[in-house]
DSSP file (Angstrom, degrees, kcal/mol; ACC not computed):
  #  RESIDUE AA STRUCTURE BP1 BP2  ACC     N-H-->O    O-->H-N    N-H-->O    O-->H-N    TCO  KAPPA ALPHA  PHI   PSI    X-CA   Y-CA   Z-CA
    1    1 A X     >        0   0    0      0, 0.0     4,-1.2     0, 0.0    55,-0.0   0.000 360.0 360.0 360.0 -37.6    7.8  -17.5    3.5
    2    2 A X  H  >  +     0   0    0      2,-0.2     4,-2.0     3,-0.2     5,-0.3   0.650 360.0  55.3 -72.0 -32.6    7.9  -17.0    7.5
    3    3 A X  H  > S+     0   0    0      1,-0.2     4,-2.2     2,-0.2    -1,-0.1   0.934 118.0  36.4 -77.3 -72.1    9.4  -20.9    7.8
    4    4 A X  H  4 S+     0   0    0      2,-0.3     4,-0.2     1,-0.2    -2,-0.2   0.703 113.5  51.7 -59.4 -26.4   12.1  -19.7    5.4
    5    5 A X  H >X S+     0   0    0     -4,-1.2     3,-4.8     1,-0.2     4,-2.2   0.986 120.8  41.0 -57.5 -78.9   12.5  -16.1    6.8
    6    6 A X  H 3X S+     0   0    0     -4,-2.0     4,-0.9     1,-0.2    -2,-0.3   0.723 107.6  54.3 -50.6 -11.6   12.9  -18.0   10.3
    7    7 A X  H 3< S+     0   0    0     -4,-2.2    -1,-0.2    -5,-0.3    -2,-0.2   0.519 107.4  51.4-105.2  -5.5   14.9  -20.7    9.3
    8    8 A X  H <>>S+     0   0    0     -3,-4.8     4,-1.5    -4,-0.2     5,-1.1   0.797 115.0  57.9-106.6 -58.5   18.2  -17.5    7.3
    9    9 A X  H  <5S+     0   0    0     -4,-2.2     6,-0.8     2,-0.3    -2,-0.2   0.741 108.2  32.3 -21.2 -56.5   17.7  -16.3   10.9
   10   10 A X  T  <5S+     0   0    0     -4,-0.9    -1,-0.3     1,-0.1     4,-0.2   0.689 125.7  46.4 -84.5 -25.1   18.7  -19.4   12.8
   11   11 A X  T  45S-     0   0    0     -3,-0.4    -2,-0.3    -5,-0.2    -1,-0.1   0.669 133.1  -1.5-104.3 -15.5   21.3  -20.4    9.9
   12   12 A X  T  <5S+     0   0    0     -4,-1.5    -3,-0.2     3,-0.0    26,-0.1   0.594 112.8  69.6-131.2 -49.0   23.1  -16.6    9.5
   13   13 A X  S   <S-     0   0    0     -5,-1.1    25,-1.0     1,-0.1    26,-0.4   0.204  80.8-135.5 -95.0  18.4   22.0  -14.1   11.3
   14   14 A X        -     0   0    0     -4,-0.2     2,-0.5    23,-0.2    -4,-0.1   0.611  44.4-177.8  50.2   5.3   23.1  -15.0   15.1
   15   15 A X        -     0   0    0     -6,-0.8    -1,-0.2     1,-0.2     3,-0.1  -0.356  34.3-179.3  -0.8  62.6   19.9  -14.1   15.9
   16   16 A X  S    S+     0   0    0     -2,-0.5     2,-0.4    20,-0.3    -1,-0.2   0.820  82.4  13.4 -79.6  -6.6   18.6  -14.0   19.7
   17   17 A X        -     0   0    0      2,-0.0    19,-1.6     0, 0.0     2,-0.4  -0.990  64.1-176.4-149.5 133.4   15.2  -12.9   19.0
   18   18 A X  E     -A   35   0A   0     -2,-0.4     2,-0.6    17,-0.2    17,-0.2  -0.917  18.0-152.7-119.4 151.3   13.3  -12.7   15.4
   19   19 A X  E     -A   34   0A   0     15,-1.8    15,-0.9    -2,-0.4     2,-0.4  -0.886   4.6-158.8-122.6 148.1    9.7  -11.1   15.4
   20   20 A X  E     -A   33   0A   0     -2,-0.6     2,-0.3    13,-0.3    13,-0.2  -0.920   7.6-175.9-137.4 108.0    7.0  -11.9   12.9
   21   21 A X  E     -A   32   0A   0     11,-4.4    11,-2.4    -2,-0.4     2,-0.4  -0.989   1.0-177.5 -92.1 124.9    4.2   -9.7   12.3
   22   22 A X  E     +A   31   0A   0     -2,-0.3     2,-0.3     9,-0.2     9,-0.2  -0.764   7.1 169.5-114.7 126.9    1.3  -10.8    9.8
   23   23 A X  E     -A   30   0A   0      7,-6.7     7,-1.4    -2,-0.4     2,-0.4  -0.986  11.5-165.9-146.7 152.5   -1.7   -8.4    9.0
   24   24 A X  E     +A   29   0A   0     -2,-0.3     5,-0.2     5,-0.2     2,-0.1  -0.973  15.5 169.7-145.9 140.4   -4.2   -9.0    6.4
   25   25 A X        -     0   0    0      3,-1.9     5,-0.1    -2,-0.4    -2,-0.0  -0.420  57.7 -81.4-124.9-160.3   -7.2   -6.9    4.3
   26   26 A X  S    S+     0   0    0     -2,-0.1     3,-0.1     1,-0.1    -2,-0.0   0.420 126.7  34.6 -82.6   9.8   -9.0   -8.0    1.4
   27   27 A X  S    S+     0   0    0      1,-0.2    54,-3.6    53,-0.1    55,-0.5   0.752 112.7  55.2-109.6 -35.8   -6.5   -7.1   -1.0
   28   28 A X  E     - B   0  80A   0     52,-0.3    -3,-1.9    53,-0.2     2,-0.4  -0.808  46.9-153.8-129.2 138.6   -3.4   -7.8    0.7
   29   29 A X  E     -AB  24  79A   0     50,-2.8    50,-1.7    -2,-0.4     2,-0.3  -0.889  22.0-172.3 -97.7 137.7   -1.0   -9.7    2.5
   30   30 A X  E     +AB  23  78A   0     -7,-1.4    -7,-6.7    -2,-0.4     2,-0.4  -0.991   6.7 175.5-145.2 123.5    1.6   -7.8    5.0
   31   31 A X  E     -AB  22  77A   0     46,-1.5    46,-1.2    -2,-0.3     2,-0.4  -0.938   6.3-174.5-138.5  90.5    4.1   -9.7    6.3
   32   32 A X  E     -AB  21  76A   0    -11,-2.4   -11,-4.4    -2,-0.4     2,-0.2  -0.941   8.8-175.4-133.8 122.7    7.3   -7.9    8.8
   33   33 A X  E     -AB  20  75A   0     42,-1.9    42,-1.5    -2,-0.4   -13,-0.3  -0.964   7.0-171.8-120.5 100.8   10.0  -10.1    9.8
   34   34 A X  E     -AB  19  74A   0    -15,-0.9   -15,-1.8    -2,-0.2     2,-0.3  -0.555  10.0-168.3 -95.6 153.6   12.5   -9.0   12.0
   35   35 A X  E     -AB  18  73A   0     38,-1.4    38,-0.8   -17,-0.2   -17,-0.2  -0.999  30.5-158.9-141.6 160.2   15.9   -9.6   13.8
   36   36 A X        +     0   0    0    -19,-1.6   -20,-0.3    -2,-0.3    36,-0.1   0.216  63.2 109.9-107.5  27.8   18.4   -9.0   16.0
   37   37 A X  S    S-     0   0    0    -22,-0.1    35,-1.0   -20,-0.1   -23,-0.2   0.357  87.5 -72.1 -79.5-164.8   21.2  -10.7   14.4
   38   38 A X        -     0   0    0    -25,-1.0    32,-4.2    33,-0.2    33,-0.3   0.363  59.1-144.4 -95.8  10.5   24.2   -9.2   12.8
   39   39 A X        +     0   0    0    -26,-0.4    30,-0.2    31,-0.2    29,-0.2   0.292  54.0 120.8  63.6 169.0   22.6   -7.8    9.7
   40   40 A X        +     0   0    0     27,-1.3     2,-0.2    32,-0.5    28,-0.1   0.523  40.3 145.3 104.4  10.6   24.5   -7.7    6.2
   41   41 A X        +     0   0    0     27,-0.1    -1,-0.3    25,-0.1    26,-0.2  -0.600  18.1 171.8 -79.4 161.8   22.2   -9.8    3.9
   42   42 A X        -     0   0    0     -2,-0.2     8,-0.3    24,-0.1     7,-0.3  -0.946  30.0-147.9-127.5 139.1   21.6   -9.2    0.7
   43   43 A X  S >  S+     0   0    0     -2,-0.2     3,-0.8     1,-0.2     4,-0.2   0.441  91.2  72.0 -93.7  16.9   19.9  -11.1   -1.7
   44   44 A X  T 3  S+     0   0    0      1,-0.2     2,-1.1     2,-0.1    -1,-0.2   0.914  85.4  67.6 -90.7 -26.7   21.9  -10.2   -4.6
   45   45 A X  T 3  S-     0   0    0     -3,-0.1    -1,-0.2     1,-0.1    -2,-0.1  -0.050 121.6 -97.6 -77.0  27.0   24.9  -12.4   -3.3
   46   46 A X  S <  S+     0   0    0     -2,-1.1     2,-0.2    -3,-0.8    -2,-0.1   0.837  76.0 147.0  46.6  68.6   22.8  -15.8   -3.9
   47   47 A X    >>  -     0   0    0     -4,-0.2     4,-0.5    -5,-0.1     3,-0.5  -0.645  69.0 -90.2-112.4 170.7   21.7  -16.2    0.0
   48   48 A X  H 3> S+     0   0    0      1,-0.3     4,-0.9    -2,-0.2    -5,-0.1   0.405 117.8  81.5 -69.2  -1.8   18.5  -17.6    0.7
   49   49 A X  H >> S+     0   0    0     -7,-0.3     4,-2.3     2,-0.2     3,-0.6   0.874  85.7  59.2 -84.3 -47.7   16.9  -14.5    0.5
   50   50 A X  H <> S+     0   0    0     -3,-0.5     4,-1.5    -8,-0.3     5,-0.2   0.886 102.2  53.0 -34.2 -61.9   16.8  -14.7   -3.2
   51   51 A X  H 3X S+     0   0    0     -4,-0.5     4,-2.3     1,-0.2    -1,-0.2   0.805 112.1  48.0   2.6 -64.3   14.9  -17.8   -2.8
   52   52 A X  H <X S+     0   0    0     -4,-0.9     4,-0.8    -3,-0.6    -1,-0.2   0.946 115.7  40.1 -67.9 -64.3   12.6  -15.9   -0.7
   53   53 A X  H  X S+     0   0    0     -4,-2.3     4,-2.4     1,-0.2    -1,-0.2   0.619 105.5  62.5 -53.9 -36.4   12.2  -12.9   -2.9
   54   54 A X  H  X S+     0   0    0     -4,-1.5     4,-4.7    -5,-0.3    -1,-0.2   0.800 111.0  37.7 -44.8 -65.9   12.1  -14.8   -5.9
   55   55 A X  H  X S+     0   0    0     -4,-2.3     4,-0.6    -5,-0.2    -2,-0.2   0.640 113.7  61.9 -87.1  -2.2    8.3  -16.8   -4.7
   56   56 A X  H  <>S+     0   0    0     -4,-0.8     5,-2.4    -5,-0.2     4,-0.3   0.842 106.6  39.5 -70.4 -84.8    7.6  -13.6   -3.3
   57   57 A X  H ><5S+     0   0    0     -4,-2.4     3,-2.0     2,-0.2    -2,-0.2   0.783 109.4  57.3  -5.1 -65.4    7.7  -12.2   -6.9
   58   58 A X  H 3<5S+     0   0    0     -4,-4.7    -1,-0.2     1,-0.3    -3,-0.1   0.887 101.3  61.0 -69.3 -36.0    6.0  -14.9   -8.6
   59   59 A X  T 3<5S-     0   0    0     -4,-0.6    21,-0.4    -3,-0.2    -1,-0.3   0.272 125.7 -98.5 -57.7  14.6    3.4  -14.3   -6.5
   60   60 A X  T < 5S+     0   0    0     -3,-2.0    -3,-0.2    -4,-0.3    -2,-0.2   0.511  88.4 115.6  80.0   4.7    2.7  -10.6   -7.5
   61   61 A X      < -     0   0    0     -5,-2.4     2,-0.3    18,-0.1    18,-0.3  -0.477  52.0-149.9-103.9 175.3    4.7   -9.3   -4.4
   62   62 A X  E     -C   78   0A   0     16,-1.9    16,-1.2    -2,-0.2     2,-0.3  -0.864   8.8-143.9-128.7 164.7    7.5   -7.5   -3.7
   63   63 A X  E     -C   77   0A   0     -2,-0.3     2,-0.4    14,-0.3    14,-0.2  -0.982   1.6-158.1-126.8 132.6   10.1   -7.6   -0.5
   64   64 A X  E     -C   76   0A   0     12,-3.1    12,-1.4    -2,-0.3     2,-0.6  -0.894  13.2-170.2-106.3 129.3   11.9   -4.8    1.0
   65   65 A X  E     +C   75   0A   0     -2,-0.4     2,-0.6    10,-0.2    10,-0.2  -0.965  11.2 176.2-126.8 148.7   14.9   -6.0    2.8
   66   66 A X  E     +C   74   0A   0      8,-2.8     8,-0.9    -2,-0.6   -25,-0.1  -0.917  17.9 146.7-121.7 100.6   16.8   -3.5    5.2
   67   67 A X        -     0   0    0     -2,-0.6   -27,-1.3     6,-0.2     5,-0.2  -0.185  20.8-175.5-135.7  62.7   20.1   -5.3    7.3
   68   68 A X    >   -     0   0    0      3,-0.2     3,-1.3   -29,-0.2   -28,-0.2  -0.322  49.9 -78.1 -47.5 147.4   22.9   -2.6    7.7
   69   69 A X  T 3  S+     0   0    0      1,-0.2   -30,-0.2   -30,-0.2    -1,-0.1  -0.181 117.3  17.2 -64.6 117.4   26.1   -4.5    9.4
   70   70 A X  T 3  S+     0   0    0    -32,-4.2    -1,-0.2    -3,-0.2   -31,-0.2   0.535 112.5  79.1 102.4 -11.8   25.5   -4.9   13.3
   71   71 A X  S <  S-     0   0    0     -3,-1.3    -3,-0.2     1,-0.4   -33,-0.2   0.057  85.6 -93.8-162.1  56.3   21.8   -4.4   13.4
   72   72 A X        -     0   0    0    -35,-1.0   -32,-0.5    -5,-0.2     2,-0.4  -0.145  37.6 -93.4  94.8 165.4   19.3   -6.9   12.5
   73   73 A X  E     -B   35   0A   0    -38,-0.8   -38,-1.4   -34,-0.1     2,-0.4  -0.918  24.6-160.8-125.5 153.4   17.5   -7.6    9.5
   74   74 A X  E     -BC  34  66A   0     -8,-0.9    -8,-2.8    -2,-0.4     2,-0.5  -0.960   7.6-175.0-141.3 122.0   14.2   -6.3    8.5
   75   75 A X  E     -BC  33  65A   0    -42,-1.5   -42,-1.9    -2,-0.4     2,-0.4  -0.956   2.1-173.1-129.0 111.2   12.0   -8.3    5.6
   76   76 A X  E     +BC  32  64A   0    -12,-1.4   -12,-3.1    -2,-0.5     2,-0.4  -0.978   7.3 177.6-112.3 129.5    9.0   -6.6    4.6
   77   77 A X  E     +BC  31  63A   0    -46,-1.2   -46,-1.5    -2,-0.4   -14,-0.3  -0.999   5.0 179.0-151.2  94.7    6.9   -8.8    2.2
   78   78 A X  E     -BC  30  62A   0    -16,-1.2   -16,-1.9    -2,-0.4     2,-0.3  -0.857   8.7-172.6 -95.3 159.7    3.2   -7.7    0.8
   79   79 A X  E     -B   29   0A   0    -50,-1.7   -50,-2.8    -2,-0.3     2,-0.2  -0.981  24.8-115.2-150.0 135.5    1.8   -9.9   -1.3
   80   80 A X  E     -B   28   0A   0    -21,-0.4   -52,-0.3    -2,-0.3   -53,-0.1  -0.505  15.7-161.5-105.0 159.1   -1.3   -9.2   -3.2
   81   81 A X        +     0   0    0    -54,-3.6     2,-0.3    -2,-0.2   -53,-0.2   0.401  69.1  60.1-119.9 -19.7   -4.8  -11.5   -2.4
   82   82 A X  S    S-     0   0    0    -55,-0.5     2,-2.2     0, 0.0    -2,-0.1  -0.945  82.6-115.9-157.6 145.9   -6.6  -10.7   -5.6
   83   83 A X              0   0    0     -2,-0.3   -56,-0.0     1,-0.2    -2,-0.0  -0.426 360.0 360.0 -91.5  92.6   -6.3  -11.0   -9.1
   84   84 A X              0   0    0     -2,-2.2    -1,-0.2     0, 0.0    -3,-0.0   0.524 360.0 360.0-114.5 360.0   -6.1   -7.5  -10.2
């Protein structure tokens, strides 16, 4: 999910610096991906963020994505560790 995150980063978002933070408990995966690109995805317009969101999903997780036009993208990704 981080390969693919970086990899709509390098391919869209004009991007000079992306950040990746990863933090983990026994329930959960937390996963915040940032950029400084030019903002404006969506994944409802069949971008690769669908993709993303999609195997996010299947796993039991959700994605938040925030990229208003002009300032960056933000993908926040938990994903759950345990079969509850």
């Amino acid at each position: 999910m981080v390969a693919e995150a970086l990899t709509n980063a390098a391919k869209h978002a004009h991007a000079s610096q992306v950040t990746v933070h990863a933090e983990t408990n026994l329930a959960r995966l937390d996963l915040s991906i940032r950029d400084d690109g030019i903002g404006g995805a969506d994944s409802a317009n069949g971008s690769g963020l669908a993709g993303l969101k999609d195997r996010v999903e299947a796993l039991g997780g959700q994605m938040h994505i925030d990229s208003p036009l002009g300032s960056g993208t933000s993908l926040c990704i938990t994903i759950p560790l345990t079969n509850q």
